[in-house]
C-alpha positions as CSV (number, residue, x, y, z in Angstrom):
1,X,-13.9,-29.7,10.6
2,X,-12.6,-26.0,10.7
3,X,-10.0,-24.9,8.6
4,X,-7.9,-22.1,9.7
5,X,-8.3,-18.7,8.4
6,X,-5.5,-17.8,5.4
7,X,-2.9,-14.7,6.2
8,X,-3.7,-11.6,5.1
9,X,-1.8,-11.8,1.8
10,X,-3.2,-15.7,0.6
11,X,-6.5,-14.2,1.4
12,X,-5.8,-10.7,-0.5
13,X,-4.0,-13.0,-3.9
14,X,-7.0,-15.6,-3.7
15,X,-9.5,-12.9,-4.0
16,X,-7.7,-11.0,-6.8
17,X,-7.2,-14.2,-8.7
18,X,-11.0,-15.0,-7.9
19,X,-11.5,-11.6,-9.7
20,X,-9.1,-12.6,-12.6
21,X,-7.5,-9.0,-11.3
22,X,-4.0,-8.3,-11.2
23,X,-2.3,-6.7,-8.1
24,X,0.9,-3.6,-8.0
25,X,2.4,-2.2,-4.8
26,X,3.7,1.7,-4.7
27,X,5.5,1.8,-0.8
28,X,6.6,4.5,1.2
29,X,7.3,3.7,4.6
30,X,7.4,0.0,4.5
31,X,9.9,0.1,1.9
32,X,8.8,-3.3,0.2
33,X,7.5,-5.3,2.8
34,X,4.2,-5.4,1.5
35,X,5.9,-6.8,-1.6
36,X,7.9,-9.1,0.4
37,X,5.0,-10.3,2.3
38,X,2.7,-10.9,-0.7
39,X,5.9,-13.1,-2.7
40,X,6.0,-15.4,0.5
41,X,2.8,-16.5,-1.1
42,X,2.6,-19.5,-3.2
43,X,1.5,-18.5,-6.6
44,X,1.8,-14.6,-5.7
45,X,3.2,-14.2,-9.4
46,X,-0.6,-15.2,-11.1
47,X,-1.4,-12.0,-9.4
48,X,0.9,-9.8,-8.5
49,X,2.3,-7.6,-11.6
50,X,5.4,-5.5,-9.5
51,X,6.0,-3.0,-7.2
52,X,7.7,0.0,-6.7
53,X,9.3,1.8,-3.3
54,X,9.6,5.3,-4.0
55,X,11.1,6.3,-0.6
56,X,12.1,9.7,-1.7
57,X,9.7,12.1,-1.8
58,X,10.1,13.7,-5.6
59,X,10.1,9.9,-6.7
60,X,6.5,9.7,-5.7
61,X,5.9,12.7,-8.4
62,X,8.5,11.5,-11.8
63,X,7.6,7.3,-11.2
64,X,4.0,7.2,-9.9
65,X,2.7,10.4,-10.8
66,X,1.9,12.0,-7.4
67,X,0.7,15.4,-7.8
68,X,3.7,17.9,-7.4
69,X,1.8,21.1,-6.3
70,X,0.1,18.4,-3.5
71,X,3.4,17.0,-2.5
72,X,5.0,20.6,-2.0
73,X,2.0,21.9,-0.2
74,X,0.8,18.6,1.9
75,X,4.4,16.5,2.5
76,X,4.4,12.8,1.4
77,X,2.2,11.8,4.5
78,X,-0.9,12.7,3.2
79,X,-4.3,10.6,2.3
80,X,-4.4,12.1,-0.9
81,X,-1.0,11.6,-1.5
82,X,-1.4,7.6,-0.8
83,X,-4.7,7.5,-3.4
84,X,-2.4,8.9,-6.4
85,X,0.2,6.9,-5.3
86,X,-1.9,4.0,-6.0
87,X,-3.8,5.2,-8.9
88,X,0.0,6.0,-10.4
89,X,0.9,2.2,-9.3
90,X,-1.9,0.7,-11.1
91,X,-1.4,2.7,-14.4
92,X,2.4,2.4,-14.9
93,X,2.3,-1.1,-13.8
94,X,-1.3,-1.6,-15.8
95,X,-2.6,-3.7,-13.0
96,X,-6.1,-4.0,-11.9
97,X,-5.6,-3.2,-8.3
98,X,-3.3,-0.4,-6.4
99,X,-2.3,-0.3,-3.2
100,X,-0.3,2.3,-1.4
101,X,1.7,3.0,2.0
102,X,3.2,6.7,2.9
103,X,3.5,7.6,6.7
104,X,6.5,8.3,9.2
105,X,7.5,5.1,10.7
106,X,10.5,6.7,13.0
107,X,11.9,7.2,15.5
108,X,11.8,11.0,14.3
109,X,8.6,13.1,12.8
110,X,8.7,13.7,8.9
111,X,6.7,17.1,7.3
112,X,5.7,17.4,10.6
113,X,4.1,14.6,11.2
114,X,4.9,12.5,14.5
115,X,5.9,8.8,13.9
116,X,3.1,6.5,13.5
117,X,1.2,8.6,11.3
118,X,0.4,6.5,8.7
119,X,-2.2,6.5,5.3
120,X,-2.7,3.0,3.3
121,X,-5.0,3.1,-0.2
122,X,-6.5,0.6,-2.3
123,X,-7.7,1.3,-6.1
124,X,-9.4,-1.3,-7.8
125,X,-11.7,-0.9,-10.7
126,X,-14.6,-0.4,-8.8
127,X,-13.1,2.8,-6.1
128,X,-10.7,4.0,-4.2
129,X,-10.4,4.1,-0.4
130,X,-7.8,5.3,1.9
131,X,-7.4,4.8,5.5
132,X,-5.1,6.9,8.0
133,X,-4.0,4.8,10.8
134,X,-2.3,6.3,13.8
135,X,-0.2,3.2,15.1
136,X,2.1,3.0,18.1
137,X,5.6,1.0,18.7
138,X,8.8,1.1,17.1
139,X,10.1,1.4,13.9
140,X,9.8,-2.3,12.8
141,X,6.1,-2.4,15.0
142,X,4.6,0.4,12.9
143,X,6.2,-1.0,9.4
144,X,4.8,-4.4,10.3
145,X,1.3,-3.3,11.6
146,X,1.0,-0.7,8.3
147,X,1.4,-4.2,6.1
148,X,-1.4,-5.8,7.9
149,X,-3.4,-2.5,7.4
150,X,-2.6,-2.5,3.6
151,X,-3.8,-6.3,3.2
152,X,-6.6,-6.0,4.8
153,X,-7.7,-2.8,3.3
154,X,-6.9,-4.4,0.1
155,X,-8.6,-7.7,0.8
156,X,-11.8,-5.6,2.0
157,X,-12.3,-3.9,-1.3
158,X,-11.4,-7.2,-3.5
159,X,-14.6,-9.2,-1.9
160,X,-16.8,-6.4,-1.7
């Protein structure tokens, strides 16, 4: 007998607890859904130490850190911009894990970026990565698919 393959976030909070690593959330664009999504989660609080949604941009500098000189030279949607933004996550929160979201989810560009423009990164204790995603659909579509991007990302560099 099969069993069915756990969502995104079960899969991402068993492998941290696996681990014995602890998990915090800077968002951007998804404006706590990656939080939301990972609370659904039965147990989420052996794992998940907060979050924070700095939606304005000169939050991303004074709470997690984010290079100012990068932010007024780059914009908020920038790779680089998502890394600190979870290396500043996982040091004010002293978790074990960061993850990140910035991008433009709509319906209107942001620092010239067109919608769907999106950058999702993962620091554990072991490295970083960051992945830019160019997603299509509405608001609520490139929100949703950017959460599913973050989990996944997140749950690739817990079992690896």
């Amino acid at each position: 007998m099969t069993t069915a393959p756990q969502p995104p976030a079960a899969a991402l909070l068993a492998a941290l607890r696996d681990r014995g690593w602890t998990l915090a959330v800077a968002e951007s664009l998804t404006g706590g859904l990656v939080a939301a999504t990972v609370v659904e989660v039965p147990g989420a609080s052996a794992v998940l130490r907060g979050a924070v949604v700095a939606y304005a941009t000169d939050l991303k500098a004074s709470v997690l850190g984010v290079d100012q000189e990068l932010l007024a030279a780059r914009g908020a949607v920038d790779p680089e911009v998502a890394r600190q933004m979870a290396e500043g996550v996982r040091r004010q929160l002293r978790a074990d894990v960061g993850l990140a979201t910035t991008g433009v989810a709509g319906p209107d560009p942001q620092d010239g970026r067109p919608p769907g423009t999106v950058h999702v990164a993962v620091v554990t204790p072991r490295g970083s990565e960051v992945c830019s995603l160019v997603l299509s659909g509405d608001r609520a579509q490139i929100r949703a698919a950017t959460v599913r991007e973050a989990l996944s990302l997140g749950l690739r560099l817990a079992i690896s």
